[in-house]
N, C-alpha and C positions, 0 to 999 in steps of 0.2 A: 281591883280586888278579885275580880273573878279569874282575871291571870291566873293571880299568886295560888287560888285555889287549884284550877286547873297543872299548873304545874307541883304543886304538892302531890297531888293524885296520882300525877305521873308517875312521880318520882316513886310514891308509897306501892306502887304496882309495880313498878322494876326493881323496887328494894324486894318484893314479896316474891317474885319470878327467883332473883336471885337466891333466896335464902332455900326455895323448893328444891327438895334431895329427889335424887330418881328413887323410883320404888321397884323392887322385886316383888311381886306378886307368885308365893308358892298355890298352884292347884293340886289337889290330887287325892288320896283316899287316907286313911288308918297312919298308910308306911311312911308319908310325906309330913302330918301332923305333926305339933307339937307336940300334944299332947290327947291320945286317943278317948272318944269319951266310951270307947267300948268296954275298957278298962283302965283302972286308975292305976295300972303294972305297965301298960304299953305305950308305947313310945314311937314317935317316928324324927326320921333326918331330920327333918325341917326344922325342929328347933335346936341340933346344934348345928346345923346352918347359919343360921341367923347369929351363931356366936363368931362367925367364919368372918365375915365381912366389916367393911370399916365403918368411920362414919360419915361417906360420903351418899350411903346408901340410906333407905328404909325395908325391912323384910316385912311382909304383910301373910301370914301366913294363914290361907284360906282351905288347908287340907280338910279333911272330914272324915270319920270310920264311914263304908259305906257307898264313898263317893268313886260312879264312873263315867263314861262315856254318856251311858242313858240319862242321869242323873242331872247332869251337869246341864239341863233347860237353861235356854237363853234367857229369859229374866234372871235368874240367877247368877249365870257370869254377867251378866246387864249389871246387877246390883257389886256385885263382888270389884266391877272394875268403874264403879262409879267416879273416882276422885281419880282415877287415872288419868296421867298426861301424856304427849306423844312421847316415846323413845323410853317409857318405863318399861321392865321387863316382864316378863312373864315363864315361870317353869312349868310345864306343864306336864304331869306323869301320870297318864291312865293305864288302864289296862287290866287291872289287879283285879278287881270286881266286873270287870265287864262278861267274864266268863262263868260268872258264879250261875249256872244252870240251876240250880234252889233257889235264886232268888229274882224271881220274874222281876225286879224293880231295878234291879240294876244289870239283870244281862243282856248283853247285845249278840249276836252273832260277830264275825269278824268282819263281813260285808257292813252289819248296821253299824259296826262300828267307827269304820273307815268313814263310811255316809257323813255321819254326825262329826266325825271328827275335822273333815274338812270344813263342815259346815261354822266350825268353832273357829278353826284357822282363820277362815274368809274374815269372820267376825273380827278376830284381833286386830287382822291386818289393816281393817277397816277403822281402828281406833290408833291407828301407826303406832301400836306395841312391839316390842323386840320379843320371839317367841322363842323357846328354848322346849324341844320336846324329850321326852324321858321315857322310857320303857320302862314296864313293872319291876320291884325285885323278882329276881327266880325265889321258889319256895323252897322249905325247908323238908322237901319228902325224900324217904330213904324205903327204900327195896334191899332186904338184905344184906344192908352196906352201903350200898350205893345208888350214888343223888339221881334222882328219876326227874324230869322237865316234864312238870304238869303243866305249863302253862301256854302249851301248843303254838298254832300261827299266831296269835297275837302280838307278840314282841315284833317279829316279822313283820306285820302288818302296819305297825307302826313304824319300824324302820322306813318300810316301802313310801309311805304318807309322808314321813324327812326330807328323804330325797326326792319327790316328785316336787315337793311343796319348797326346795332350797331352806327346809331349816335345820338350824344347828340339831345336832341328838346327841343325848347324855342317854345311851345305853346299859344301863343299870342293870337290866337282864343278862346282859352278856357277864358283865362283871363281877354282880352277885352270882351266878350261876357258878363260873369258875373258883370265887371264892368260898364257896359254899362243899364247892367237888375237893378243894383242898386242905379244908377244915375236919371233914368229916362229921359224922351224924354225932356225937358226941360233943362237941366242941361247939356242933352249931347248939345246944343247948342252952348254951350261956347268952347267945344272942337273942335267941324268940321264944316268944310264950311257951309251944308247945313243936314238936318237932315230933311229927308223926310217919307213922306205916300204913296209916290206913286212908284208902283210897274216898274213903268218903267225910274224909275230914281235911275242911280247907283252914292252914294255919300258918298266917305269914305275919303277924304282927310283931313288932319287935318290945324287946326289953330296953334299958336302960343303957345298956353296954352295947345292943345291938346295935341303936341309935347314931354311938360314936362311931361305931365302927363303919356303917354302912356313910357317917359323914364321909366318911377317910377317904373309903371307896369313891364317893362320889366325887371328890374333889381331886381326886389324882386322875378320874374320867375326864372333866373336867379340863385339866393344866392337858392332858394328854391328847386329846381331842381336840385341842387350840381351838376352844368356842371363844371367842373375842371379847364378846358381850358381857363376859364377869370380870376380865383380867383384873380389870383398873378399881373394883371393887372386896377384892380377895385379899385378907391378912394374909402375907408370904409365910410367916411363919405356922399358919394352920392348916399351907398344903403340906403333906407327907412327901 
């Protein structure tokens, strides 16, 4: 009798192995969210992401208004990647907040942020997750016409962490940046909250259309970039 148990449990374990889907774990700030609670107008990729994908997956999406580098304390990803299994993924896109100089809580320098950011790395790699790195969107700031890059070494600095670290990067900054230069300040209005000139206004949130659009972008980064790690998880007909 204690067989018959013992192999039922078996079995009920390798039925349960089986039936577990890999999970995407999105991290990241406001732009990654589903749905921001900075405002109930703003919106980020990440939830139509999660429309992108099949059902071979789970999206868990743990973005946040607010959230960066600093932020991002290891009990926190601790808690965030609790139910995590080896070979789940993980997106990971900082950088947006970490620059924010008015807010002593979430800015890092670019050094403190590299610091921390390996230190997260190390963390993943230690829980054998598949890491996928992101750079900020570029913002929506215009100088008499034309798209101004306020978001300095940072993008860079994460790039630089990619390749030292061999991880995949979904470069969003490059991406948004050039499609932002091609839309121009008008057009990008439709996309984000607020599309400013002034220098002391940080405004990158997006809208509802921004959202889709910035999925689009990501997901033709994405196919173009041959990151591996999504292929076999991406509806073909909601890449662009």
């Amino acid at each position: 009798m204690k067989k018959i148990f013992l192999c039922l449990s078996v079995l009920l374990s390798l039925s349960l192995l089986c039936e577990a889907k890999t999970k995407i774990y999105l991290i990241g700030d406001a732009t990654l969210a589903s749905h921001s609670v900075a405002s109930l107008d703003s919106y980020g990729w990440g939830g139509a992401f999660a429309q992108c994908v099949t059902s071979k997956v789970d999206v868990e999406n743990h973005a946040k208004a607010g959230e960066s580098t600093h932020t991002l304390v290891d009990k926190r990803l601790a808690k965030i990647l609790a139910s995590s299994n080896p070979d789940d993924i993980v997106l990971l896109q900082i950088g947006q907040n970490d620059m924010r100089m008015d807010r002593s809580n979430m800015y890092y320098s670019t050094e403190e942020m590299v610091e921390k950011l390996i230190k997260i790395l190390d963390f993943l790699s230690k829980k054998e997750l598949k890491v996928v790195l992101a750079t900020p969107l570029a913002q929506p700031f215009y100088r008499q016409g034309e798209l101004v890059d306020r978001m300095g070494s940072y993008p860079e600095s994460i790039r630089r962490v990619a390749k030292a670290k061999n991880i995949p990067l979904l470069d969003l900054h490059r991406a948004t940046y050039q499609w932002l230069k091609e839309i121009g300040e008008d057009e990008a209005k439709k996309y984000f909250m607020h599309v400013s000139d002034s220098p002391a206004r940080i405004e990158y949130n997006l809208t509802e259309a921004g959202s889709q659009e910035v999925c689009k972008i990501a997901l033709k980064e994405l196919k173009k970039s041959k990151i591996r790690i999504f292929n076999r998880y991406l509806i073909d007909s909601a890449i662009p």
